[in-house]
mmCIF file of the C-alpha atoms, coordinates in Angstrom:
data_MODEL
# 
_entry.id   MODEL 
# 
loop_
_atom_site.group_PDB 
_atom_site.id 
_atom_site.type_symbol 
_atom_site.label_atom_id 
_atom_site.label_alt_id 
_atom_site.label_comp_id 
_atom_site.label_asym_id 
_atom_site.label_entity_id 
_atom_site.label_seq_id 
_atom_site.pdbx_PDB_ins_code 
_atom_site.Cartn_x 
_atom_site.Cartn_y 
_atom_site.Cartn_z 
_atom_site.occupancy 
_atom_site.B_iso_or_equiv 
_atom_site.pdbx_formal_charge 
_atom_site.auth_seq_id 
_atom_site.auth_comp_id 
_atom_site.auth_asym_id 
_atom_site.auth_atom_id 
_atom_site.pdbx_PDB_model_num 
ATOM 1   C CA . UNK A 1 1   ? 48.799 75.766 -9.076  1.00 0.00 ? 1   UNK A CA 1 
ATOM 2   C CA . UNK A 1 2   ? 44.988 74.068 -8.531  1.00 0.00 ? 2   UNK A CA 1 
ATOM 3   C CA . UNK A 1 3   ? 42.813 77.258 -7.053  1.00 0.00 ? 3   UNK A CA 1 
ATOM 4   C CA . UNK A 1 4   ? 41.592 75.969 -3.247  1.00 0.00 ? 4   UNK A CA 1 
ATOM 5   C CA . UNK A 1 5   ? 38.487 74.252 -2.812  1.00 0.00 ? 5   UNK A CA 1 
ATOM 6   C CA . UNK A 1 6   ? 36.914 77.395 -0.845  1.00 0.00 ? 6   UNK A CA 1 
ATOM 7   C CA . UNK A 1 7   ? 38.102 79.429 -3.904  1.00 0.00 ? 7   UNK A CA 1 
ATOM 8   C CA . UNK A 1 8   ? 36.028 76.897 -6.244  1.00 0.00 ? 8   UNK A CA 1 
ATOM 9   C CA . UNK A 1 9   ? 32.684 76.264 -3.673  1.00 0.00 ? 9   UNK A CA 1 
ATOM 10  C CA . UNK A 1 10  ? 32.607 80.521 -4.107  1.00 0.00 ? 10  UNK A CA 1 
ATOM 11  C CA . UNK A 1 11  ? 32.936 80.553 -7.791  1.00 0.00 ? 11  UNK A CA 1 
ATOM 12  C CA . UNK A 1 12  ? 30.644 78.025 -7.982  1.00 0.00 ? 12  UNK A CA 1 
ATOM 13  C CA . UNK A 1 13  ? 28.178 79.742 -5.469  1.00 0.00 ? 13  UNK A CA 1 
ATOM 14  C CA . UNK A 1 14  ? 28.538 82.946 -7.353  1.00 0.00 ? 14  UNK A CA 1 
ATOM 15  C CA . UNK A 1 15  ? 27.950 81.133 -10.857 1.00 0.00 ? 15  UNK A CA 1 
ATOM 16  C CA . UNK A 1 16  ? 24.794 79.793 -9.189  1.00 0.00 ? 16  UNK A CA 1 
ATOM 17  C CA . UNK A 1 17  ? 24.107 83.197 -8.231  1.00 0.00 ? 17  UNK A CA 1 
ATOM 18  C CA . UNK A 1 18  ? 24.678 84.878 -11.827 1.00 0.00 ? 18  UNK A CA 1 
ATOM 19  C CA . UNK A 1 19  ? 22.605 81.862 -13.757 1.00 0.00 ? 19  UNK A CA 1 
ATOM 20  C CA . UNK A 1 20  ? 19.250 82.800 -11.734 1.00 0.00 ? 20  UNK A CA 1 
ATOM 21  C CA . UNK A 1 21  ? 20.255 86.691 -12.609 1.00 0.00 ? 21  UNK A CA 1 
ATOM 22  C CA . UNK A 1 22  ? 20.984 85.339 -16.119 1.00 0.00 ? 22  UNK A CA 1 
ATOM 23  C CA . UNK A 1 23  ? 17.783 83.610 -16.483 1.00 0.00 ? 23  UNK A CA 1 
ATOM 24  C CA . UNK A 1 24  ? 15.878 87.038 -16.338 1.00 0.00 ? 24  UNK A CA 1 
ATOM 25  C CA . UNK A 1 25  ? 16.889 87.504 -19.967 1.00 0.00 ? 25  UNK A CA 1 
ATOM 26  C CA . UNK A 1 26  ? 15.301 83.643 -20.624 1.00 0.00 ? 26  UNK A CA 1 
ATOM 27  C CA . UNK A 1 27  ? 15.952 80.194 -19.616 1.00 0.00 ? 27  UNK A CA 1 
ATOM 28  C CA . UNK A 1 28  ? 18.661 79.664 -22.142 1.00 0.00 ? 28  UNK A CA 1 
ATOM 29  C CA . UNK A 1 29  ? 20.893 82.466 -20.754 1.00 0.00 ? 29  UNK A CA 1 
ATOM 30  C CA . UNK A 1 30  ? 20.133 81.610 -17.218 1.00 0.00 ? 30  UNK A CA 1 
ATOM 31  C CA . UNK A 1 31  ? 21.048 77.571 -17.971 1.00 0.00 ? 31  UNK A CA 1 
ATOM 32  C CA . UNK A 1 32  ? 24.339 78.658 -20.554 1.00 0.00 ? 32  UNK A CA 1 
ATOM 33  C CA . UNK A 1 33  ? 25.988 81.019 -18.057 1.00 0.00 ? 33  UNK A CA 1 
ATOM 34  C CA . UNK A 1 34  ? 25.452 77.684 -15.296 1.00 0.00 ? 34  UNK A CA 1 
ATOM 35  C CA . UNK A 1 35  ? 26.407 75.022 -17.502 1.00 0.00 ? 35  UNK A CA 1 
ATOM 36  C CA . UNK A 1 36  ? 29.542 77.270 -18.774 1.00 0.00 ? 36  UNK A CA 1 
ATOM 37  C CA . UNK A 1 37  ? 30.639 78.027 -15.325 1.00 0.00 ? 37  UNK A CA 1 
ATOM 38  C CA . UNK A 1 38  ? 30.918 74.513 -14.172 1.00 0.00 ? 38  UNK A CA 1 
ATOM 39  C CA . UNK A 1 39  ? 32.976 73.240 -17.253 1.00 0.00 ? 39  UNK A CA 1 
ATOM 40  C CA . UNK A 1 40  ? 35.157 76.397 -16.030 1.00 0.00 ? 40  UNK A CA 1 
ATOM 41  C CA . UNK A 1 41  ? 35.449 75.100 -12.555 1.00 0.00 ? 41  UNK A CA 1 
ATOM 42  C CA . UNK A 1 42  ? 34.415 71.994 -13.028 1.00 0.00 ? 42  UNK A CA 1 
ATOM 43  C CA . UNK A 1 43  ? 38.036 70.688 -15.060 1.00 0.00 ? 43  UNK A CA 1 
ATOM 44  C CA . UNK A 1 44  ? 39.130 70.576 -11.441 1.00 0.00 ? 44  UNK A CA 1 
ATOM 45  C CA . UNK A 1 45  ? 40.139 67.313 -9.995  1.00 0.00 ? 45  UNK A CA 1 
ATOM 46  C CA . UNK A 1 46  ? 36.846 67.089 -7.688  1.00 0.00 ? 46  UNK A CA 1 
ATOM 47  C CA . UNK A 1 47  ? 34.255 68.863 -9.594  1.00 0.00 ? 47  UNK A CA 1 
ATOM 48  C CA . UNK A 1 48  ? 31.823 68.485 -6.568  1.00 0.00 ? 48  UNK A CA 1 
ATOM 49  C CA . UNK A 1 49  ? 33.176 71.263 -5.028  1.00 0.00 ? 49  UNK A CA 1 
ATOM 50  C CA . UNK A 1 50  ? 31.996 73.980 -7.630  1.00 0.00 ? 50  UNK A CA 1 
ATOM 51  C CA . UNK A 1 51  ? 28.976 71.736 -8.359  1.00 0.00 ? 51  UNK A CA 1 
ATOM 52  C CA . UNK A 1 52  ? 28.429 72.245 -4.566  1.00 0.00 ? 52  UNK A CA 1 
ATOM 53  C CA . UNK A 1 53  ? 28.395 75.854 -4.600  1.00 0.00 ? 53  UNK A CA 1 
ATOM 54  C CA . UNK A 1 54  ? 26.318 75.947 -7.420  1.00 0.00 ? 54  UNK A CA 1 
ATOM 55  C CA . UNK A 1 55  ? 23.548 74.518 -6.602  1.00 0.00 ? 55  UNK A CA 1 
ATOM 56  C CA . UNK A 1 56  ? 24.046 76.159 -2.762  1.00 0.00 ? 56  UNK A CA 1 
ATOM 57  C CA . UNK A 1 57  ? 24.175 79.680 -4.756  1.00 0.00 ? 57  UNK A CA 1 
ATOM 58  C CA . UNK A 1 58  ? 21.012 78.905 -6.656  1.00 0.00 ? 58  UNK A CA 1 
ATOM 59  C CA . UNK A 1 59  ? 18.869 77.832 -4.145  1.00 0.00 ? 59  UNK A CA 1 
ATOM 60  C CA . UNK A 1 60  ? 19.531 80.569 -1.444  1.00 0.00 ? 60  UNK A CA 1 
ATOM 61  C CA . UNK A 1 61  ? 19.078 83.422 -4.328  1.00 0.00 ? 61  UNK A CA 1 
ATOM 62  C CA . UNK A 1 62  ? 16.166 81.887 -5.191  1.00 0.00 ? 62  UNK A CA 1 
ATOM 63  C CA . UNK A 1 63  ? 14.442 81.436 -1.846  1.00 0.00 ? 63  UNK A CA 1 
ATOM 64  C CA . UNK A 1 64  ? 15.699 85.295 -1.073  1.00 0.00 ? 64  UNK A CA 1 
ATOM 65  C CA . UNK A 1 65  ? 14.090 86.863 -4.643  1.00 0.00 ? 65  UNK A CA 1 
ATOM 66  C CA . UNK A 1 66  ? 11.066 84.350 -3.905  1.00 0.00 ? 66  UNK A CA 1 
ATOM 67  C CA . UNK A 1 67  ? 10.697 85.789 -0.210  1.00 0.00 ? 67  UNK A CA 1 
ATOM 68  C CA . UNK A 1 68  ? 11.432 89.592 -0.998  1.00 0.00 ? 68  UNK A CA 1 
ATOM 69  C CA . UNK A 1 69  ? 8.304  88.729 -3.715  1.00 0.00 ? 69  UNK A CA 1 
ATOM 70  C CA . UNK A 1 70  ? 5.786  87.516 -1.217  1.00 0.00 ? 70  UNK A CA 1 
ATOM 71  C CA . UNK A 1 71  ? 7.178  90.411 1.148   1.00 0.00 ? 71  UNK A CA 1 
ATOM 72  C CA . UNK A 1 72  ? 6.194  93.192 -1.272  1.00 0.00 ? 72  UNK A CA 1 
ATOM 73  C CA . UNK A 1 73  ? 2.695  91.317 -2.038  1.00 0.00 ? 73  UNK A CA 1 
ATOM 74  C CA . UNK A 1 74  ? 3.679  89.320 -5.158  1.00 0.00 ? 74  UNK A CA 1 
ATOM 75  C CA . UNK A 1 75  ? 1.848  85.813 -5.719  1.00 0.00 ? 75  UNK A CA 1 
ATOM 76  C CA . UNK A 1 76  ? 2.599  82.581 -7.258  1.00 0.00 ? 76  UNK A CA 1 
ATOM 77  C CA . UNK A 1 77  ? 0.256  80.075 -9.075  1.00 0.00 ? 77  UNK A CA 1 
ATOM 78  C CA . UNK A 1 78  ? 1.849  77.438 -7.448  1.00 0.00 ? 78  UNK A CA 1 
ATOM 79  C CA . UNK A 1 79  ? 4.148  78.650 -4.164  1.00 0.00 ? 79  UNK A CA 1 
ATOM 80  C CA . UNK A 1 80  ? 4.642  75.072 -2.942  1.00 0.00 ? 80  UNK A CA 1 
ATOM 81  C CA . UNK A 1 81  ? 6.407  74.006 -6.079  1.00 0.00 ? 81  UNK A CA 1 
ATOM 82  C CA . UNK A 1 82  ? 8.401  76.979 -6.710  1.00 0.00 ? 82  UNK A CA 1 
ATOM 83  C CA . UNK A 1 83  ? 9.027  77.154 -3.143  1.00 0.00 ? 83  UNK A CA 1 
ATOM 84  C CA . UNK A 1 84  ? 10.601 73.398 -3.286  1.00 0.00 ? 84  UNK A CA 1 
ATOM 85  C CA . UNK A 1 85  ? 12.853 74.350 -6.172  1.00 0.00 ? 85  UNK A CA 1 
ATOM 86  C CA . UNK A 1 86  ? 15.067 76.703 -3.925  1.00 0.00 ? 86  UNK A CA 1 
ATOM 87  C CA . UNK A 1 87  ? 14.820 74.352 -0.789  1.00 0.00 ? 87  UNK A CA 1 
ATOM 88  C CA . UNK A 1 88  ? 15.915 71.261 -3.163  1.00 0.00 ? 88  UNK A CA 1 
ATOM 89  C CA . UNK A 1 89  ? 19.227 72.886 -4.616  1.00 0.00 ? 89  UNK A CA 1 
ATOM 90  C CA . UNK A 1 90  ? 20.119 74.614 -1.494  1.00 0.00 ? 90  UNK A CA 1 
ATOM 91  C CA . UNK A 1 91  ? 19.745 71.436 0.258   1.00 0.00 ? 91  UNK A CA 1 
ATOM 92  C CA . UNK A 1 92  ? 21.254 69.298 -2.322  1.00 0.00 ? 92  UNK A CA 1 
ATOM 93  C CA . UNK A 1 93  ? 24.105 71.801 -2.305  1.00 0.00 ? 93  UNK A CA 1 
ATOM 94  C CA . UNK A 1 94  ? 24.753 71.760 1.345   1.00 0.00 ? 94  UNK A CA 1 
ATOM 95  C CA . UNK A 1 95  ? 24.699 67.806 1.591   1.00 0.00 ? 95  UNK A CA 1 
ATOM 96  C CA . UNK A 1 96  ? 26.954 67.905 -1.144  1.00 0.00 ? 96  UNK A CA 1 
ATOM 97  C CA . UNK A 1 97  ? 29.394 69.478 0.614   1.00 0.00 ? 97  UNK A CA 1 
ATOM 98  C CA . UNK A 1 98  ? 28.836 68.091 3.560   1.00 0.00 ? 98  UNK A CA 1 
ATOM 99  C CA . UNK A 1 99  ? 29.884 64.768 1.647   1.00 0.00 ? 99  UNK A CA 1 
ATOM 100 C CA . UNK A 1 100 ? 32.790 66.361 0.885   1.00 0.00 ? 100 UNK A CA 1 
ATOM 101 C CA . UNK A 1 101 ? 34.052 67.933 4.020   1.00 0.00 ? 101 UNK A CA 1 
ATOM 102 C CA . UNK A 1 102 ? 33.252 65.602 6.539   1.00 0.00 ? 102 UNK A CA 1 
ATOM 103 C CA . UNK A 1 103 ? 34.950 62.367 5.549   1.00 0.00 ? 103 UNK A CA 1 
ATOM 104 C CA . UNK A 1 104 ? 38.196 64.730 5.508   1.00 0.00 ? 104 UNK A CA 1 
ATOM 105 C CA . UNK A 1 105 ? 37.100 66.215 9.386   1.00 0.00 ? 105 UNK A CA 1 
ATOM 106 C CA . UNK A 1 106 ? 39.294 63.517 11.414  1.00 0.00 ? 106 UNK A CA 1 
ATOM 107 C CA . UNK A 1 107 ? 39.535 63.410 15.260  1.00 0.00 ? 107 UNK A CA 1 
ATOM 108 C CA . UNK A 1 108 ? 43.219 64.876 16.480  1.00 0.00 ? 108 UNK A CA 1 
ATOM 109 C CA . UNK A 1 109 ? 44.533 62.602 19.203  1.00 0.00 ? 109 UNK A CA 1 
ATOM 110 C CA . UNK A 1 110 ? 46.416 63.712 22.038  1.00 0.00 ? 110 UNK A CA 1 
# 
């Protein structure tokens, strides 16, 4: 039995999540542990799903480390640009989703 789609978004999300903790150690760990979680999830019939929650996972982590930074007094070269990574993959990852759910949101007659 095929895990649900909410059970793949969240292992996706949380693969996201684990690949910007992963990265800490270097890029390579942070890009193995993303790349290994979506050929996990991703053998799945629609790997968009997990591909959305990745991407969803990454960017929100990312804007909340980059935020709790610039709350404690850190600074960035460049904010902008590392600013735009989050918003990009959390965006991408919620219009990816979006793509999938709302084709499959009909109207229920009465």
């Amino acid at each position: 039995m095929a895990p649900n789609r909410s059970v793949l978004w969240l292992g996706g999300a949380a693969a996201g999540c684990l690949a910007i903790l992963g990265s800490t150690f270097g890029l390579v760990p942070g890009l193995a542990i993303a790349i290994g979680s979506l050929l996990l999830l991703g053998h799945e019939r629609d790997a968009r799903v997990p591909l959305s929650g990745l991407l969803t996972g990454f960017g929100a982590l990312w804007l909340l480390l980059l935020a709790r930074e610039s709350a404690e007094g850190g600074t960035l070269d460049d904010p902008e640009f590392w600013t735009a990574v989050g918003v990009v993959a959390l965006l991408a990852g919620l219009g990816l989703l979006g793509a999938i759910v709302l084709p499959e949101l009909k109207p229920t007659r009465r």
